[in-house]
Backbone as JSON Lines, residues from 0, in Angstrom:
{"i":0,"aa":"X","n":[-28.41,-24.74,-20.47],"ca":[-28.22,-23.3,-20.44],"c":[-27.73,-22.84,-19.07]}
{"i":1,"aa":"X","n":[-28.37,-23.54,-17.64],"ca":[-27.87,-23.0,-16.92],"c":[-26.49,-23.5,-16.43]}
{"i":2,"aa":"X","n":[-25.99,-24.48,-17.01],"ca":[-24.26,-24.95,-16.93],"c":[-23.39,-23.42,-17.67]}
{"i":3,"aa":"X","n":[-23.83,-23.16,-18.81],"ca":[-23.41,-22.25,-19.18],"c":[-23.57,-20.96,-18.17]}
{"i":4,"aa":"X","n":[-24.5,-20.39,-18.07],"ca":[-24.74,-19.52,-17.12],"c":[-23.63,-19.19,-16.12]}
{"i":5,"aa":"X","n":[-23.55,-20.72,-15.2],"ca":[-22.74,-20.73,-14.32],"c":[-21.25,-20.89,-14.39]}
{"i":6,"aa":"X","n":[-20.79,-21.37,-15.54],"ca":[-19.49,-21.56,-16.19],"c":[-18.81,-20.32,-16.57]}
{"i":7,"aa":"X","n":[-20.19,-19.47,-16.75],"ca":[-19.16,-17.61,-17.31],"c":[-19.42,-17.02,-15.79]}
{"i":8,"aa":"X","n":[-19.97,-17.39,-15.08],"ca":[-20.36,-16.54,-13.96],"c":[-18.9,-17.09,-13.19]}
{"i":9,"aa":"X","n":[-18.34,-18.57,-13.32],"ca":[-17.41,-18.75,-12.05],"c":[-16.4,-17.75,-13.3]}
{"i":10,"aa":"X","n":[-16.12,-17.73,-14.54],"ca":[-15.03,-17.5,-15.44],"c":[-15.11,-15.96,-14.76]}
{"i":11,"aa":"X","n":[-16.23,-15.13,-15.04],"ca":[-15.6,-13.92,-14.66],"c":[-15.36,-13.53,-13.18]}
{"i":12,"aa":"X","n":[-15.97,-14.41,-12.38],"ca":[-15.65,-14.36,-10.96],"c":[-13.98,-14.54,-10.65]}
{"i":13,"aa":"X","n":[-13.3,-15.25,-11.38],"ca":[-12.15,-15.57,-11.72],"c":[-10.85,-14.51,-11.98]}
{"i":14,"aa":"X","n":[-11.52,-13.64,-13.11],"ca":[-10.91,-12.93,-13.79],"c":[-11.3,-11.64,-13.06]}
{"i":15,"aa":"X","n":[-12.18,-11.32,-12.45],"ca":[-12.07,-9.96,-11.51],"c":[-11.06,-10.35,-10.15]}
{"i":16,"aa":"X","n":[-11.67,-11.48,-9.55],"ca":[-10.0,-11.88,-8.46],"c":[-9.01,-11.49,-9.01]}
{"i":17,"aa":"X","n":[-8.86,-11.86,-10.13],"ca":[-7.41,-11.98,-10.34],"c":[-6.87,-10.38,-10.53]}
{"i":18,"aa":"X","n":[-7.97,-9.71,-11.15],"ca":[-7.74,-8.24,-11.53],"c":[-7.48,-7.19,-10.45]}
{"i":19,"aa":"X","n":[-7.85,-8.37,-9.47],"ca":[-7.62,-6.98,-7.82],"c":[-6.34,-7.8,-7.39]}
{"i":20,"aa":"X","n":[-6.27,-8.87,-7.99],"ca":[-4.93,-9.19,-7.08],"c":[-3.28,-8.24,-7.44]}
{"i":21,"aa":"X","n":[-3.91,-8.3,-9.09],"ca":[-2.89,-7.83,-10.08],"c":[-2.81,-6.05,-8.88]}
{"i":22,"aa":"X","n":[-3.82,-5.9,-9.39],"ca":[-3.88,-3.92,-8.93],"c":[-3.02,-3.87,-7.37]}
{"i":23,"aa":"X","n":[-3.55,-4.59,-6.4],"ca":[-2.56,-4.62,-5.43],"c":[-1.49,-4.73,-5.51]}
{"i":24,"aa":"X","n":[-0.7,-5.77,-6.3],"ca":[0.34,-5.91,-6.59],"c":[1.1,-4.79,-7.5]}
{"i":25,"aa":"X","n":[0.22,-3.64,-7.91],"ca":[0.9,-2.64,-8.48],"c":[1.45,-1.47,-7.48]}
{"i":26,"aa":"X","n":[2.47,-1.23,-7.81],"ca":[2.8,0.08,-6.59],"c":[2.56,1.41,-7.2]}
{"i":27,"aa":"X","n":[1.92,2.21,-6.61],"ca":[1.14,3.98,-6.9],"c":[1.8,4.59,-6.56]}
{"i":28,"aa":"X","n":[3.22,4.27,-5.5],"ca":[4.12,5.88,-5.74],"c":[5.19,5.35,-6.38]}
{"i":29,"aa":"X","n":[6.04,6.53,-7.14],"ca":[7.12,6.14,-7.43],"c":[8.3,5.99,-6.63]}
{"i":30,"aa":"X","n":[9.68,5.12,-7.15],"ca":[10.85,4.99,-6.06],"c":[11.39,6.61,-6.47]}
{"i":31,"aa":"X","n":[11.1,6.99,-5.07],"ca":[12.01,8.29,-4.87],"c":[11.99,8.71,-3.26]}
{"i":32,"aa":"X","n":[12.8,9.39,-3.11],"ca":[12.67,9.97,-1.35],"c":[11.97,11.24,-1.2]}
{"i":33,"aa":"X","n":[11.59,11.38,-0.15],"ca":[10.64,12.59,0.02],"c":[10.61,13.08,1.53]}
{"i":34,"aa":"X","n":[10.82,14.01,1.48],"ca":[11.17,15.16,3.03],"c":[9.79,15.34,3.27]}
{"i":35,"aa":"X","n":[9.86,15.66,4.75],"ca":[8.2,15.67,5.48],"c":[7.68,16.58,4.72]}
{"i":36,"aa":"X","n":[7.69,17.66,4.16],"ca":[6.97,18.33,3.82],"c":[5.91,18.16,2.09]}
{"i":37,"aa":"X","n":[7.01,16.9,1.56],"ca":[6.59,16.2,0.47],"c":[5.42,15.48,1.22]}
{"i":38,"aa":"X","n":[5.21,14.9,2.1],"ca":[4.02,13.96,2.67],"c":[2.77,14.44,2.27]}
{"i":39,"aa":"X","n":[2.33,15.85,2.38],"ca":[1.16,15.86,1.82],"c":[0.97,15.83,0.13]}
{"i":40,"aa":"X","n":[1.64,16.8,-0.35],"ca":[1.86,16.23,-1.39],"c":[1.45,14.5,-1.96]}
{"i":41,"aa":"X","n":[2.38,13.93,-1.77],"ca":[2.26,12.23,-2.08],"c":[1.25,11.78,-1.04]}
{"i":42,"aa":"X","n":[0.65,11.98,0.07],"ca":[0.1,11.35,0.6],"c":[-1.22,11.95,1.18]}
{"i":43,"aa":"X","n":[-1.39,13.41,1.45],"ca":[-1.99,14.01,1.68],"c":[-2.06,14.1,3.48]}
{"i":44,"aa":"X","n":[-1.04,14.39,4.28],"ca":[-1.22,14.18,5.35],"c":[-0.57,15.25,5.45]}
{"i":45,"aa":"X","n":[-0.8,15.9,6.12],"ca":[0.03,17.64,6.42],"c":[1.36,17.63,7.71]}
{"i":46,"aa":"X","n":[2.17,18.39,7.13],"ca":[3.13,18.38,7.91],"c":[3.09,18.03,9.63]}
{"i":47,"aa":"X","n":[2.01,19.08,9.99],"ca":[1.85,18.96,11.34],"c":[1.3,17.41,12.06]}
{"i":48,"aa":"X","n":[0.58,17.36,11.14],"ca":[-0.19,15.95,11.28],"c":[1.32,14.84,11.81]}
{"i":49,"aa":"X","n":[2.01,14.68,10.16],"ca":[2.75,13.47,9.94],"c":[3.88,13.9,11.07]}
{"i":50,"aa":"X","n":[4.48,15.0,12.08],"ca":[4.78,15.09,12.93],"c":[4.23,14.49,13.88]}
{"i":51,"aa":"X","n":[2.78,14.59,14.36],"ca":[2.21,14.19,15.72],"c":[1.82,13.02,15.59]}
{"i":52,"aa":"X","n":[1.32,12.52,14.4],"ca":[0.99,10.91,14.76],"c":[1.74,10.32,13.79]}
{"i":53,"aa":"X","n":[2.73,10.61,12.61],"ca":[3.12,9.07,12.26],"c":[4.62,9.18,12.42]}
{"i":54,"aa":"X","n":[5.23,10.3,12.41],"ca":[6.8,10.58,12.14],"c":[7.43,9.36,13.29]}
{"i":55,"aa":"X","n":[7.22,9.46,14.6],"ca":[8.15,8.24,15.73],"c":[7.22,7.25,16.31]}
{"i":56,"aa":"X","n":[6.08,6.94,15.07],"ca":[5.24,6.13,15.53],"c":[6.16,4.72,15.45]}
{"i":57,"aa":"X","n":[5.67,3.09,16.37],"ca":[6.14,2.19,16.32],"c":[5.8,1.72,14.89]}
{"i":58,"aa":"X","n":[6.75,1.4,14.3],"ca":[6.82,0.63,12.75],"c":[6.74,1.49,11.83]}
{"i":59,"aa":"X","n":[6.41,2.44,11.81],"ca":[6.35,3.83,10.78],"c":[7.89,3.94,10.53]}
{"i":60,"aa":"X","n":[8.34,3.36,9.02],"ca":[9.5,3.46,8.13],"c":[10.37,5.08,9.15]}
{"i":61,"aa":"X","n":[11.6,4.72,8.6],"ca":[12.6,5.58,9.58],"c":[12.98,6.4,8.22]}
{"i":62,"aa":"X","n":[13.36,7.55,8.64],"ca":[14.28,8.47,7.23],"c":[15.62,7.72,7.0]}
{"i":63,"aa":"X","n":[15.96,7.64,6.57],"ca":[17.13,7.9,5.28],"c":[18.41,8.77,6.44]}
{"i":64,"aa":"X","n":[19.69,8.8,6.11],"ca":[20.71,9.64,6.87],"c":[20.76,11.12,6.46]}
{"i":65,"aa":"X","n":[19.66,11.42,5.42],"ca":[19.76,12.54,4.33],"c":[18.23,13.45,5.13]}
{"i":66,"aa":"X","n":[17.49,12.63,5.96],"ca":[16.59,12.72,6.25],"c":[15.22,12.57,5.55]}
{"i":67,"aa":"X","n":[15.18,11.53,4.53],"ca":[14.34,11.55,3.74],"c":[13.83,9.79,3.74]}
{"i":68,"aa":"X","n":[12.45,10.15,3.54],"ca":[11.79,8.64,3.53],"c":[11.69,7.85,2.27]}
{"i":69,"aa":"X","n":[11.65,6.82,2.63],"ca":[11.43,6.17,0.71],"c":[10.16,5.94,0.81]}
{"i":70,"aa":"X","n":[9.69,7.04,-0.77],"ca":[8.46,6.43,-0.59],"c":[7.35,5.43,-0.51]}
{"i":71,"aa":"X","n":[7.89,4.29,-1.63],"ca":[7.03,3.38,-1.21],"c":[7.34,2.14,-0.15]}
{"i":72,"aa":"X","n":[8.27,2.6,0.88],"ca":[8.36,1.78,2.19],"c":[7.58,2.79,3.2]}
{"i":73,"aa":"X","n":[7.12,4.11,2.57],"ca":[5.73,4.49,3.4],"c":[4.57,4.47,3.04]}
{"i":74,"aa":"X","n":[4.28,3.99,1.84],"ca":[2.99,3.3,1.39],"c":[2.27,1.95,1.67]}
{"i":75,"aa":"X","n":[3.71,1.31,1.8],"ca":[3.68,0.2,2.4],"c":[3.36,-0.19,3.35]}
{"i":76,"aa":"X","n":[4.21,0.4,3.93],"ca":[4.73,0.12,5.79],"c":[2.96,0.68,6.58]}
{"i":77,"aa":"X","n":[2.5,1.79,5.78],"ca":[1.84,2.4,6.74],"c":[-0.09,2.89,5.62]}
């Protein structure tokens, strides 16, 4: 009994890994671009904010020539 025990215990230990690996591997915003003022919106960080600490931070994704970020290379990235 306790082979069994331990045989569903590694099985679902298994199958929840795998279930967070999957979920990470899912992306939560959609591909679209979004102007600073979309940031809170999609991200919840307020204009003023995503000005002072992330807009010319080092590695913080660059806009677009349109001025617009993609969003999930700032979900990503940051």
């Amino acid at each position: 009994m306790d082979s069994l025990v331990s045989a569903l215990s590694k099985l679902f230990t298994q199958a929840y890994e795998q279930g967070v690996a999957d979920g990470r591997n899912q992306q939560a915003v959609d591909h679209k671009m979004i102007g600073r003022k979309d940031f809170y919106s999609e991200f919840g960080i307020k204009v003023d904010t995503f000005d002072k600490h992330y807009r010319d931070k080092e590695g913080f994704p660059k806009p677009e020539e349109d001025g617009k970020w993609y969003a999930p290379a700032v979900e990503n990235g940051y």
